[in-house]
FITI-816121 format. One line per 8 residues: number of its first residue (from 1); their letters; for each residue y, z, x of N, C-alpha, C. Coordinates in steps of 0.05 Angstrom, whole numbers, plus 32768, in hexadecimal, padded with zeros to 4 digits. Layout:
! residues N
NUM = A = Y,Z,X,Y,Z,X,Y,Z,X  ...
***
This chain:
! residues 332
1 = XXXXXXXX = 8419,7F26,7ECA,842E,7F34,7EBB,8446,7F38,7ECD  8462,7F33,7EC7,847A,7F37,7ED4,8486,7F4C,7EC1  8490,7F5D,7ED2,849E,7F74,7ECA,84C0,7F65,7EB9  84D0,7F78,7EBF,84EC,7F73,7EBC,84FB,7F67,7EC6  84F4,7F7E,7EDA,8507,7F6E,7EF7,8501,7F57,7F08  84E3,7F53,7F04,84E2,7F3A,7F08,84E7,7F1E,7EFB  84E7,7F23,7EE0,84F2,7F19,7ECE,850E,7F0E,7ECC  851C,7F22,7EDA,853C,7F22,7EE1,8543,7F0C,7EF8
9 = XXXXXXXX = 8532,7F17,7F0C,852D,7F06,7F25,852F,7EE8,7F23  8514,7EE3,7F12,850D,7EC1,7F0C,8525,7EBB,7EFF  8533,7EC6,7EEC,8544,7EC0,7ECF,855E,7EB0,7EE5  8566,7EC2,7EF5,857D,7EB8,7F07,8575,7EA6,7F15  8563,7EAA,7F29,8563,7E90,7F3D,855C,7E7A,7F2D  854D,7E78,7F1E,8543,7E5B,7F06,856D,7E59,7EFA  8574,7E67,7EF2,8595,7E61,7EEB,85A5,7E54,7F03  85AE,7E62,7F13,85C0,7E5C,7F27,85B4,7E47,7F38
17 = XXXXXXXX = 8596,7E40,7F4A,858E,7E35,7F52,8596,7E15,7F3C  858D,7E16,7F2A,858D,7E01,7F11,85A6,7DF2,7F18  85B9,7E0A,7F19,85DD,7E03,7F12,85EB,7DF4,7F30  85C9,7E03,7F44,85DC,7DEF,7F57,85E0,7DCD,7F59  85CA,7DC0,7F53,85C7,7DA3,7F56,85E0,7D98,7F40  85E3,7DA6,7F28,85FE,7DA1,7F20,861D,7DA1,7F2D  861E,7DB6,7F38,8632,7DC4,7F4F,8636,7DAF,7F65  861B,7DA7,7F6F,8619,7D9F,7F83,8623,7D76,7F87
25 = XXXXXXXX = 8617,7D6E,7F6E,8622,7D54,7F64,863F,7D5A,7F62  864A,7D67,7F51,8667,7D63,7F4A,8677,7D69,7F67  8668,7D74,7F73,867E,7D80,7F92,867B,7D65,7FA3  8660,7D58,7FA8,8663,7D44,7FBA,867D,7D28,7FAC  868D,7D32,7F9D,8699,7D13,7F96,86BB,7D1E,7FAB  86BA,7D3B,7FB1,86C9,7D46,7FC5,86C0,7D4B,7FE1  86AE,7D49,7FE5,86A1,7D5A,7FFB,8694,7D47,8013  8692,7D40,8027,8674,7D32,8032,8661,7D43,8033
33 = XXXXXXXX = 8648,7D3C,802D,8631,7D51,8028,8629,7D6B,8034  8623,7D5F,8053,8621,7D72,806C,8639,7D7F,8068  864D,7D7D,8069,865F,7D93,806E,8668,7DA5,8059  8663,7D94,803C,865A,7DA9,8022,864C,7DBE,8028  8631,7DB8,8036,861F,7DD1,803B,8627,7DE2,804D  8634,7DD6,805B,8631,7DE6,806E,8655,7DFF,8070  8665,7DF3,8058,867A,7E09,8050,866F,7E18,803A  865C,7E13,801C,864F,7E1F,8018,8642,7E3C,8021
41 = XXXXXXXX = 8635,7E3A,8037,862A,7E40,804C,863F,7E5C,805C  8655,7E4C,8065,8666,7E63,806F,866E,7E71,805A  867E,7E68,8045,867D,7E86,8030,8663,7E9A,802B  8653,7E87,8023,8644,7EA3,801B,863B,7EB6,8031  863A,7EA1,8049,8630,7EBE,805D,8645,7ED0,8060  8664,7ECA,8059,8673,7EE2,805D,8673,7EF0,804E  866E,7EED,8035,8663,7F02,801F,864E,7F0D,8025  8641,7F06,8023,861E,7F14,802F,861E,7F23,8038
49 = XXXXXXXX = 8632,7F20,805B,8636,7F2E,8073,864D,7F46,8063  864F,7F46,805B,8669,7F5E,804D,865A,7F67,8031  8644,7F67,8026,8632,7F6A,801A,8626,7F85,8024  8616,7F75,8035,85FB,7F86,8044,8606,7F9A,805B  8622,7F96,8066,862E,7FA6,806E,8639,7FB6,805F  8641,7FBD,804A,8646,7FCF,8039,8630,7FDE,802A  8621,7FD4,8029,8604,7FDF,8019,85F8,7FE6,8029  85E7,7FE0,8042,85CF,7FE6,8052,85E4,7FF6,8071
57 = XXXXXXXX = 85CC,8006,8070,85CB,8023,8085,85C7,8008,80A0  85D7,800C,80B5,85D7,7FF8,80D9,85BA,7FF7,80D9  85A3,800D,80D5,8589,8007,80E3,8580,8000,80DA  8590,7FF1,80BC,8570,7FE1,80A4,857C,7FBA,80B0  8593,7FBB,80C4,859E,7FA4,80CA,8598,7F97,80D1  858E,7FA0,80E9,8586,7F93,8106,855D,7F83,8105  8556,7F75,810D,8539,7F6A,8112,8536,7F78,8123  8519,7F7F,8118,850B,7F99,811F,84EA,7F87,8137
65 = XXXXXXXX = 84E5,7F75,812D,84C8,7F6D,812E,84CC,7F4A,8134  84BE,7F43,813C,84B7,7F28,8140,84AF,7F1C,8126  84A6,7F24,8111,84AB,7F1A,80F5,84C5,7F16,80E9  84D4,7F32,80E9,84F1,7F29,80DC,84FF,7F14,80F6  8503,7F0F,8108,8502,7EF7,8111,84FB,7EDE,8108  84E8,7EDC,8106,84D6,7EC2,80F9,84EB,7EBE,80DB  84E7,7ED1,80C8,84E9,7ED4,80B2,8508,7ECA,80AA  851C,7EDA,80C1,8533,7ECD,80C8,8539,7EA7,80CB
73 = XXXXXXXX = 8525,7EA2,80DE,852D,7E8E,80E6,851F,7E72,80CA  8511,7E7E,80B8,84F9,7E72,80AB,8515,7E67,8092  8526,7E88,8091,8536,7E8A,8078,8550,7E7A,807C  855A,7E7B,8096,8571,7E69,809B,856B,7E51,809F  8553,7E4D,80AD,8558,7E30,80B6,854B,7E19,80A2  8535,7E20,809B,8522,7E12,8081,8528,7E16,8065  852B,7E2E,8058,852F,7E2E,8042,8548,7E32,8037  855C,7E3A,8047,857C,7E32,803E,8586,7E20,804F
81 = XXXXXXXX = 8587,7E26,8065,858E,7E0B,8073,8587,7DF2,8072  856F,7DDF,807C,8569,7DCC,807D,8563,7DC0,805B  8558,7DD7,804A,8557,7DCC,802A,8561,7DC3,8021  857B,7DCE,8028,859F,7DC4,8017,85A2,7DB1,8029  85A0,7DAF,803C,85AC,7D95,8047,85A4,7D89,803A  858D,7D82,803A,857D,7D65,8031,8582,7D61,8017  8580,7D7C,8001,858F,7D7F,7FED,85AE,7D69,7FDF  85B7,7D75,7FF3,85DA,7D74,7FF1,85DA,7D4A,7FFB
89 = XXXXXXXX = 85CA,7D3F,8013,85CE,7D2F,8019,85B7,7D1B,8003  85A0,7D25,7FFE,8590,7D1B,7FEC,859E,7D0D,7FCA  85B0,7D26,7FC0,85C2,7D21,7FAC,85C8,7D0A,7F9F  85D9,7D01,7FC0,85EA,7CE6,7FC4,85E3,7CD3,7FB0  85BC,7CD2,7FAD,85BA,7CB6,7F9D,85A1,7CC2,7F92  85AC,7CDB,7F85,859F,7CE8,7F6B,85AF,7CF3,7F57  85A5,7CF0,7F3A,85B1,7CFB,7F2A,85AD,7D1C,7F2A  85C0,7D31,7F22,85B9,7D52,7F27,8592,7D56,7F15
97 = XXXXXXXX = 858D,7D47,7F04,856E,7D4C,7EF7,855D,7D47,7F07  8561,7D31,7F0D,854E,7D1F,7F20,8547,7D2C,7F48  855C,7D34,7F4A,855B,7D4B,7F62,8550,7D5E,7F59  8559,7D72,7F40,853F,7D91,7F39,852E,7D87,7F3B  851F,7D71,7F28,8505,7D68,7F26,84F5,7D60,7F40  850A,7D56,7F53,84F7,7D4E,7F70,84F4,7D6E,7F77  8505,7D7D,7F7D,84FF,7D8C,7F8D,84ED,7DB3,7F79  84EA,7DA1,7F66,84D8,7DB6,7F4F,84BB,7DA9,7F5E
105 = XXXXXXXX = 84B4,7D9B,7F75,8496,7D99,7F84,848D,7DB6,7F92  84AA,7DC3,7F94,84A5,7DCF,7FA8,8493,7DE8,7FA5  848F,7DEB,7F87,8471,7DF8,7F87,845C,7DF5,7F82  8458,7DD6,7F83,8443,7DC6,7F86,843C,7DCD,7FA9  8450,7DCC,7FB7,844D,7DC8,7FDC,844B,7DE2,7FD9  8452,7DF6,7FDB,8455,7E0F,7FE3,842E,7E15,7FDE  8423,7E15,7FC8,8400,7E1A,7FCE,83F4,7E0E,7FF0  83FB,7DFA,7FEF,83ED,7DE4,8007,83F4,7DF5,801E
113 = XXXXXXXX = 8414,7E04,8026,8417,7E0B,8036,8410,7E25,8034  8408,7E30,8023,8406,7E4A,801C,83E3,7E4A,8027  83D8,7E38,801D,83BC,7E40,801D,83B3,7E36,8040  83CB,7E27,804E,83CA,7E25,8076,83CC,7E3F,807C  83E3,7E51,8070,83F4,7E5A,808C,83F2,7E81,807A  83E4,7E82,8064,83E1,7EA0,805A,83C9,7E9D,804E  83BA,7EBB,8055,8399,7EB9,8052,839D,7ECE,8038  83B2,7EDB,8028,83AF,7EE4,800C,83BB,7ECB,7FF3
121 = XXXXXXXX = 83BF,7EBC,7FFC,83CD,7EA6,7FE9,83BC,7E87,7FEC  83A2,7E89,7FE9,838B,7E6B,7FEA,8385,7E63,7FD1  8387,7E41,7FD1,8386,7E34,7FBD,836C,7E2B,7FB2  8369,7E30,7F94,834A,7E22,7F91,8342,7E12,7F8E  832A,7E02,7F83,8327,7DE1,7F84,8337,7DE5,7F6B  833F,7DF4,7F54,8356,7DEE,7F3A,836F,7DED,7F4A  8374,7DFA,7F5A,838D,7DF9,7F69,8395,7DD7,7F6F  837A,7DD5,7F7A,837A,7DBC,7F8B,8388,7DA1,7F7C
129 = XXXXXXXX = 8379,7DA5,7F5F,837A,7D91,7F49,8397,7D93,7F3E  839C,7DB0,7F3D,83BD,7DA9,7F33,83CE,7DA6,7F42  83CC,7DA1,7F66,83DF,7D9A,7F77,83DE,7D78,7F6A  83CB,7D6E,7F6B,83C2,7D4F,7F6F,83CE,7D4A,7F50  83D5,7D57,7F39,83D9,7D53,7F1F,83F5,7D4B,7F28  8403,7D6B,7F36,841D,7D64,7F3C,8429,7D59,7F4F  841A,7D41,7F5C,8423,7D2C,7F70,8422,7D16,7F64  8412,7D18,7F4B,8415,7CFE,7F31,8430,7D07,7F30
137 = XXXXXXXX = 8434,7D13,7F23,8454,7D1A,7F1F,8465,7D19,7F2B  846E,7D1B,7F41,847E,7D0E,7F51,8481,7CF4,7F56  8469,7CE6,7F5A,846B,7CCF,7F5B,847D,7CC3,7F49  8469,7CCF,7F25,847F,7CBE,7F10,849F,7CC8,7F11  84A7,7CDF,7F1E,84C4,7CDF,7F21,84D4,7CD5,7F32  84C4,7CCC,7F46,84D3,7CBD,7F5F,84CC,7CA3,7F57  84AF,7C90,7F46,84B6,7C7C,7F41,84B0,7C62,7F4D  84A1,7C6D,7F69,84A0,7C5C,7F88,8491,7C37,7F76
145 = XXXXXXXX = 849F,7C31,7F6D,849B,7C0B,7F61,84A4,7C06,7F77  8493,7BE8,7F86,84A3,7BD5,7F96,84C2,7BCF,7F91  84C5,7BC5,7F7F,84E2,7BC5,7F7A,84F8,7BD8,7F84  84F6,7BF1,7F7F,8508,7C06,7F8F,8504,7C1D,7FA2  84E1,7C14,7FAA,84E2,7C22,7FBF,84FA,7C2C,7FDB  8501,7C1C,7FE0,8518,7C1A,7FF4,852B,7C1B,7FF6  853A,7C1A,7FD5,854B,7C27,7FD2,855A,7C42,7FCB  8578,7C37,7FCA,8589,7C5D,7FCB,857A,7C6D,7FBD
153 = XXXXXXXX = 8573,7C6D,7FAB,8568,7C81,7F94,854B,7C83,7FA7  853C,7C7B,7FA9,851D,7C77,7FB3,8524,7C92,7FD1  8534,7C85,7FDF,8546,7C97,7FFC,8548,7CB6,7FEF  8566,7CAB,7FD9,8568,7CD2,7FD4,8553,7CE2,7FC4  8540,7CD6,7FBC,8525,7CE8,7FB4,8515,7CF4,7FC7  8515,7CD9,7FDF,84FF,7CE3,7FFC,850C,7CF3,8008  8524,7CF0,800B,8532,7D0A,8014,8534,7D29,8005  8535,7D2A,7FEF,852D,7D46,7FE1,8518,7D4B,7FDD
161 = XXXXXXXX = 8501,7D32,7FE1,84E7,7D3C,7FE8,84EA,7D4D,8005  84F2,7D43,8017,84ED,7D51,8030,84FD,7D65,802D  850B,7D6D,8022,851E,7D89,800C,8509,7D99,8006  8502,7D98,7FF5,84F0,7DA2,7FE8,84CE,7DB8,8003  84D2,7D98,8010,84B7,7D9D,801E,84C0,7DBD,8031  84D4,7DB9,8040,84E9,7DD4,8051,84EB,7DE7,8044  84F1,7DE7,802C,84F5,7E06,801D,84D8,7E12,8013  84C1,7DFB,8012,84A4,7E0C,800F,849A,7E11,8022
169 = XXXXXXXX = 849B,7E00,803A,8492,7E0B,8050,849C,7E29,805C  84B9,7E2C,8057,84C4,7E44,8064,84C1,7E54,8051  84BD,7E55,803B,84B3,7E6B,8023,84A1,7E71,802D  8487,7E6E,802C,846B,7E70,8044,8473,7E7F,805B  8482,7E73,8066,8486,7E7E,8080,8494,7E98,8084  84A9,7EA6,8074,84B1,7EBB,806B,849F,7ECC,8060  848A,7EBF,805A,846F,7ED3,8048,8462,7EDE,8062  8463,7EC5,8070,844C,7EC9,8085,8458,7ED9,80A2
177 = XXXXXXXX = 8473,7EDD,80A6,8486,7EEE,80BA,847B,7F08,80AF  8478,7F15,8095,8477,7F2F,808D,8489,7F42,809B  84A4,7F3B,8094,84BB,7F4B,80A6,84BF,7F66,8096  84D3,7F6E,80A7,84D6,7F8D,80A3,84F0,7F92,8094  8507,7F7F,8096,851A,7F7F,808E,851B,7F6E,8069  852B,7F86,8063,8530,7F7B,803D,8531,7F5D,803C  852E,7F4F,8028,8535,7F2E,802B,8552,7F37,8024  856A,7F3D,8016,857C,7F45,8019,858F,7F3B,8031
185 = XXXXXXXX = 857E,7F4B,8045,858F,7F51,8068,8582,7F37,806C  8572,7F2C,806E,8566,7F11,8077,8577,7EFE,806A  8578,7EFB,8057,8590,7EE1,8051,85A9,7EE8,805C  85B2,7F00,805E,85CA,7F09,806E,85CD,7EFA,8090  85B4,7EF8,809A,85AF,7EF0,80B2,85AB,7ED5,80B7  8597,7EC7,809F,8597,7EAB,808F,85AB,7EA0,808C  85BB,7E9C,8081,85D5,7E96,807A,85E6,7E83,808F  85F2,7EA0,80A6,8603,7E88,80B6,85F0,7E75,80C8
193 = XXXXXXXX = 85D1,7E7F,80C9,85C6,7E74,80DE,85C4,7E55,80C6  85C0,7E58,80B0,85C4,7E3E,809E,85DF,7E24,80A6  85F7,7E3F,80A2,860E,7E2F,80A1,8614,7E1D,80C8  85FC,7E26,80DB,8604,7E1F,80F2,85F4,7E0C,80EF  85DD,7E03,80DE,85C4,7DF3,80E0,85DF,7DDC,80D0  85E2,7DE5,80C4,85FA,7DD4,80AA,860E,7DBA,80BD  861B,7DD2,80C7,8637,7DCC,80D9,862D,7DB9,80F3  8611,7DB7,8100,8603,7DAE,8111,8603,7D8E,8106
201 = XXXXXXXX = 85F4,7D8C,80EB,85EE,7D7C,80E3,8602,7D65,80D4  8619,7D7A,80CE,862C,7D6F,80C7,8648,7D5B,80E5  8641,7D6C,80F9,864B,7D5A,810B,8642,7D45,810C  862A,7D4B,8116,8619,7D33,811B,8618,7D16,8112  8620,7D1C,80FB,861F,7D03,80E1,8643,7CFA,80E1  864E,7D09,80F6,866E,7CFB,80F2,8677,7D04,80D7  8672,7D20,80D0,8687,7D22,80B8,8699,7D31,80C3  86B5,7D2C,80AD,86CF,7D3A,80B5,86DB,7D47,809E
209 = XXXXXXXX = 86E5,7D5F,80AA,86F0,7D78,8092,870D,7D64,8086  8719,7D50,8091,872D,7D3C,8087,8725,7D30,806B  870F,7D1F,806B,8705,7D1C,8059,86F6,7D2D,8034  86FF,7D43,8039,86FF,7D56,8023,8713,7D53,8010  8710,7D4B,7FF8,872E,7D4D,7FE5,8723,7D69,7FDB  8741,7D83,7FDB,873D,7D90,7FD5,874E,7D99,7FB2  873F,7D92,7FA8,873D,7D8C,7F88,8739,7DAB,7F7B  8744,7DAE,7F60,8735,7DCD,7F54,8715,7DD0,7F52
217 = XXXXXXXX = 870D,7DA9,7F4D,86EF,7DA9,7F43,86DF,7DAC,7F5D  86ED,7DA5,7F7C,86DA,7DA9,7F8B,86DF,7DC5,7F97  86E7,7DD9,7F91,86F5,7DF2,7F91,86DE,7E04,7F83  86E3,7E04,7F6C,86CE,7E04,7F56,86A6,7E02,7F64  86AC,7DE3,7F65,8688,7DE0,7F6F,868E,7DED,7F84  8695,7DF4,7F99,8692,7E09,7FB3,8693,7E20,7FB0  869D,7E2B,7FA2,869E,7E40,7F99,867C,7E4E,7F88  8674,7E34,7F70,8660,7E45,7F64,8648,7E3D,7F7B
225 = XXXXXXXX = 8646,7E27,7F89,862E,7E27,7F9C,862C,7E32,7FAF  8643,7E4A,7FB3,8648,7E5F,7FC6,863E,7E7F,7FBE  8645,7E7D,7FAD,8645,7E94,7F9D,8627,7E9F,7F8E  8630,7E8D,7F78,8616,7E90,7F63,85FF,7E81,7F69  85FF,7E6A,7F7F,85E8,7E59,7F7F,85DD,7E5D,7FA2  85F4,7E71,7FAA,85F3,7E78,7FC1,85E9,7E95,7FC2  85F9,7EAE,7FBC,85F7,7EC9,7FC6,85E4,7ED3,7FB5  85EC,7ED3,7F9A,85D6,7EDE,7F83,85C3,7ECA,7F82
233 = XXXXXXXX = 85BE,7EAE,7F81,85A1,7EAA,7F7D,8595,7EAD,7F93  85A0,7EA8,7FB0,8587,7EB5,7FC6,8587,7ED7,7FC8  8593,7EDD,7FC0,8589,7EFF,7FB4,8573,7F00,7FAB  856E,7EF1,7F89,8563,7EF4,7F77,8549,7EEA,7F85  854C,7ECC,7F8E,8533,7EBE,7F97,8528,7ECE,7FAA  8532,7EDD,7FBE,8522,7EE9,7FDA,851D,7EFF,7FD5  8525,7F0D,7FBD,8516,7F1E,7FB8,8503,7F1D,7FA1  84F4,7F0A,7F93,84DF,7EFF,7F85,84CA,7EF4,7F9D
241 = XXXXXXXX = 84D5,7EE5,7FB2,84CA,7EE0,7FC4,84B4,7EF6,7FCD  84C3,7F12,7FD2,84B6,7F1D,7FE0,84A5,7F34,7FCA  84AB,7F3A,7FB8,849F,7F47,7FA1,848B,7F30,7F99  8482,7F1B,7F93,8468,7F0C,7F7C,8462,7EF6,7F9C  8470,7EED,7FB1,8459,7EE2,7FC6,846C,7EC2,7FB9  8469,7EAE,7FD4,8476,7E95,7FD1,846C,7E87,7FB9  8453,7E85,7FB1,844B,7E7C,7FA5,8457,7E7C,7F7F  8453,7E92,7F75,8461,7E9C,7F61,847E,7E9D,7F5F
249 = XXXXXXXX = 848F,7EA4,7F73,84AA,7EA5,7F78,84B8,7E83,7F6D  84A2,7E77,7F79,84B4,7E59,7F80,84B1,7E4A,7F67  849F,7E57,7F4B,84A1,7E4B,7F33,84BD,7E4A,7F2A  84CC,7E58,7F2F,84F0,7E5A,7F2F,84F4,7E36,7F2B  84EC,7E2B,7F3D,84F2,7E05,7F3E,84E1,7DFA,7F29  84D7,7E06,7F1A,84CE,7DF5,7F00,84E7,7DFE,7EE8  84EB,7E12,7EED,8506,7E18,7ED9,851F,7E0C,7EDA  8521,7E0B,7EF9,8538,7DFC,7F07,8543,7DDA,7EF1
257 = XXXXXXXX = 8532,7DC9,7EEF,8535,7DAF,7EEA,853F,7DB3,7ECD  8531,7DC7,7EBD,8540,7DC6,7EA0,8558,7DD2,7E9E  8564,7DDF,7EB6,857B,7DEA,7EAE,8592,7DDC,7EBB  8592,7DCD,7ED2,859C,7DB4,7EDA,859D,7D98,7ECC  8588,7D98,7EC8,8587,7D7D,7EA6,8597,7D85,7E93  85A0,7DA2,7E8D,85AE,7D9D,7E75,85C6,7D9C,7E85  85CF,7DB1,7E9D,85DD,7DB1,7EA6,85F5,7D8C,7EB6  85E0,7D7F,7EBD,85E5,7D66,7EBA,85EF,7D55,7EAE
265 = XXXXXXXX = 85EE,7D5A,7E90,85F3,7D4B,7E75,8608,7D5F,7E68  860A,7D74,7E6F,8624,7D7F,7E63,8641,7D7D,7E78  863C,7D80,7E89,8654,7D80,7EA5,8651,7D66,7EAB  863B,7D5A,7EB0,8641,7D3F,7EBA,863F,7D26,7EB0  8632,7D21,7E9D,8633,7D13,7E86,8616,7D05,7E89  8602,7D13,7EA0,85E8,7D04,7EA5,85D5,7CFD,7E98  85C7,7CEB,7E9F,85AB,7CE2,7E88,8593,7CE5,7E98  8579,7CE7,7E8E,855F,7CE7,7E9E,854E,7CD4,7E94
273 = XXXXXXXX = 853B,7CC7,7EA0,852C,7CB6,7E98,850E,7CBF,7E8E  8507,7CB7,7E7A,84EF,7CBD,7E6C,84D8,7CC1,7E8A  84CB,7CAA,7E92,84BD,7CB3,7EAE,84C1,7CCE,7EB9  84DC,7CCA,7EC0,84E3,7CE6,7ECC,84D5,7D05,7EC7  84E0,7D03,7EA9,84D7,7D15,7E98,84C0,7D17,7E96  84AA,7D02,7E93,848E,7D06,7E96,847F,7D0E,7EAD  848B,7D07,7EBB,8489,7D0C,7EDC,8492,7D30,7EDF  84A4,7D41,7ED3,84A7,7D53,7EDA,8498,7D69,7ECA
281 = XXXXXXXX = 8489,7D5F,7EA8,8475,7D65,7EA0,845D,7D61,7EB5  8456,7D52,7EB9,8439,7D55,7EC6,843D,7D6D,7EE3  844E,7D6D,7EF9,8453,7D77,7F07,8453,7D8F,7EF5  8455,7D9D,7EE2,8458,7DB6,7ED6,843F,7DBA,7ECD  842E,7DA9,7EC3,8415,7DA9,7EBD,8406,7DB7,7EDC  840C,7DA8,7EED,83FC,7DAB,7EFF,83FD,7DC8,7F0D  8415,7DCF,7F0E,8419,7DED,7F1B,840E,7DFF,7EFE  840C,7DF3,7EE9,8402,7E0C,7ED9,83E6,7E13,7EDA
289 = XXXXXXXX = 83D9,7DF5,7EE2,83BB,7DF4,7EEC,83B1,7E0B,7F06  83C7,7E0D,7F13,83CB,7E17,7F2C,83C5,7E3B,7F2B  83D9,7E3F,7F17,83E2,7E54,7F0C,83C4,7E5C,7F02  83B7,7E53,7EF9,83A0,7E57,7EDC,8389,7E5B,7EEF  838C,7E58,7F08,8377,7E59,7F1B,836E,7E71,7F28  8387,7E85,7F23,8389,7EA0,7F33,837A,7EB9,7F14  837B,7EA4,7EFD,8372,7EB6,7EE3,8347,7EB4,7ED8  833A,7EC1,7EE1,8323,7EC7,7EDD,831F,7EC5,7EBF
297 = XXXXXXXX = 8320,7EAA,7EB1,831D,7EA8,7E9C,8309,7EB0,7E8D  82EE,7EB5,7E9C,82D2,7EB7,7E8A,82D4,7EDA,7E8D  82DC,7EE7,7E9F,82E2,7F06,7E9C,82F1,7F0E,7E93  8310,7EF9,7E89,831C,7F08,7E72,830E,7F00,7E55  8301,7EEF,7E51,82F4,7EF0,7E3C,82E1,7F02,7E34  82CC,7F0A,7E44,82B9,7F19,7E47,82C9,7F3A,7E3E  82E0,7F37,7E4A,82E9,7F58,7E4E,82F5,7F55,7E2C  82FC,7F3F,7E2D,8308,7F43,7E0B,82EC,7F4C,7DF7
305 = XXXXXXXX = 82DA,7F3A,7DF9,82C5,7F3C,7DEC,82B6,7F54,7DE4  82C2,7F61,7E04,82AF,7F7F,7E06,82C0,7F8D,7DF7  82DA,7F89,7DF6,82F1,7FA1,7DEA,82F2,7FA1,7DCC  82E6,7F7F,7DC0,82DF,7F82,7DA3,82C8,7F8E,7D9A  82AF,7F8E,7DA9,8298,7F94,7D9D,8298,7FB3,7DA8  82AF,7FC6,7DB8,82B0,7FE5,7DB8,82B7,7FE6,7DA0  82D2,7FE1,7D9F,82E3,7FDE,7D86,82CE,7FE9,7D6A  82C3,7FCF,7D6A,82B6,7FCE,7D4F,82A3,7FE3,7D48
313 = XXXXXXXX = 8293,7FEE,7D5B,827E,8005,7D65,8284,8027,7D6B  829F,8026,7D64,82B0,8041,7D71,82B5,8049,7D4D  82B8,8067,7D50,82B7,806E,7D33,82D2,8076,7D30  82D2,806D,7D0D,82EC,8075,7D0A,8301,8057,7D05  82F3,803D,7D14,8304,802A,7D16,830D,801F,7CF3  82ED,8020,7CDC,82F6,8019,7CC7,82EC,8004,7CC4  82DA,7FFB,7CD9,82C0,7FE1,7CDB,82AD,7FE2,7CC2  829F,7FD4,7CAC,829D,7FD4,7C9A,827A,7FDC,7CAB
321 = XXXXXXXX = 8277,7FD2,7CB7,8252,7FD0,7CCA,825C,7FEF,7CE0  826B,7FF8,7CDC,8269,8015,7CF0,8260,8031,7CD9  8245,803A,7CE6,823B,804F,7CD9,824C,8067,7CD5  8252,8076,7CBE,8264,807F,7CB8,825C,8097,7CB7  8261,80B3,7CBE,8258,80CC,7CC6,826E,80E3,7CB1  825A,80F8,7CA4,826A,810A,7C9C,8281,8115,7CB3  8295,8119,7CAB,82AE,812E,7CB9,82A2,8142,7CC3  82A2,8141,7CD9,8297,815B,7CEE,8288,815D,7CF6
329 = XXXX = 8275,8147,7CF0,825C,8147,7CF7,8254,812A,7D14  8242,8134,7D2B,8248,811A,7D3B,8234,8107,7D37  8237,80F7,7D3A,8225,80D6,7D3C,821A,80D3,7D54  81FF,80CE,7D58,81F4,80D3,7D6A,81EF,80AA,7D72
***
């Protein structure tokens, strides 16, 4: 059962997360990738940082423990940092659907690492079966035929696979820091250590801030993958994160692909391929198998069973087979 607010939680990051692979296509036809992320990156941490400085008391600021450490470094460097890169550079020779859908594995991976590296989050042999359901699934969305193994498209999938793989591992790994500091102040800290992983990576590769046309539309995409796909959905996400456990949190990326698919075809005029689509059914199948593993099916039946046959046996209900007693008098 999810409350409200967690309800709220998922509602946004499944939205804004969704909106980025849209955002994120339309900005690379201005942008080179690496250095997309990694300006991205510097806005929101100056928001953030002028955020959590305005809201949080100096002593809720600072890393306290060798977990918020970890937790820090898990949040900047793996799951905003290195994700989006691969993300942002993966893109290149993906359509915005076809990117959610690769990187909607990532709660397929997140059990595997979950059930290494945290001893409250172990997978069962159903677990087991719906990882292996949803690696069918992937497959059919990536497609791997001789024919285009090796190519661009075949590349920017393996690359948002290894996307994908960074942001479940460091989900895990944030579980498994058990820090002291809000996720809040942690993405506050996350952030520029992202935009330096960014700016690192972006030298590296010979990109130049010359090469940016600065257009309203790539104005626009920097803006919402700063903002909304930046400040509020790692809000929303890191704190589901730490309320329901990596595992549950990271269903957010099965929502992700349907709201980028539409988002795709309305902003960008994109199409998906039937495979695809079957491929991101089964991968949904499989995490629900996953899901269905943590639910004691023969004890909620049993408990239902028991709650009909009180039911029926309790006086007063109006059961046609319940012995019926004068008013005032007790039934023994």
């Amino acid at each position: 059962m999810m409350d409200r607010r967690t309800l709220s939680l998922f509602a946004l990051s499944s939205l804004f997360f969704g909106g980025t692979f849209v955002a994120a296509k339309a900005g690379l036809e201005y942008f080179p990738p690496l250095l997309f992320v990694a300006l991205r990156f510097d806005v929101a941490a100056v928001l953030m940082l002028a955020y959590v400085l305005a809201t949080f008391p100096r002593e809720e600021l600072l890393p306290a423990t060798r977990g918020d450490v970890a937790g820090i470094l898990a949040t900047g460097v793996l799951v905003i940092g290195l994700a989006n890169a691969l993300l942002f550079v993966g893109q290149q020779y993906a359509t915005s659907a076809v990117a959610a859908i690769v990187f909607s594995l990532n709660p397929i991976l997140t059990p595997v690492f979950a059930a290494a590296l945290l001893s409250d989050e172990r997978l069962s042999s159903r677990g087991v079966a719906g990882i292996g359901l949803g690696l069918v699934g992937v497959t059919l969305v990536v497609g791997p035929s001789s024919a285009n193994l090796l190519g661009g498209d075949a590349l920017g999938r393996a690359i948002l696979f290894a996307g994908a793989v960074s942001a479940a591992l460091g989900a895990v790994l944030i579980r498994r820091a058990d820090a002291t500091l809000s996720s809040t102040v942690r993405i506050a800290w996350g952030l520029p250590l992202a935009a330096l992983v960014s700016h690192g990576l972006s030298w590296s590769a010979g990109e130049s801030a010359s090469s940016i046309a600065w257009t309203t539309e790539a104005i626009v995409a920097l803006a919402y993958v700063s903002v909304f796909a930046g400040v509020i959905a790692y809000i929303a996400y890191f704190a589901l994160l730490d309320s329901t456990g990596a595992i549950r949190a990271n269903l957010v990326f099965y929502a992700v692909p349907a709201v980028s698919t539409v988002g795709g075809w309305a902003v960008l005029d994109e199409s998906i391929s039937r495979s695809a689509i079957v491929g991101f059914l089964a991968i949904f199948a499989g995490f629900a198998i996953i899901g269905s593993g943590s639910i004691d099916v023969r004890s909620r039946l049993a408990a239902v069973r028991t709650g009909s046959h009180e039911s029926r046996h309790r006086p007063g209900t109006g059961d046609e087979h319940t012995p019926r007693t004068h008013r005032g008098s007790r039934s023994d």
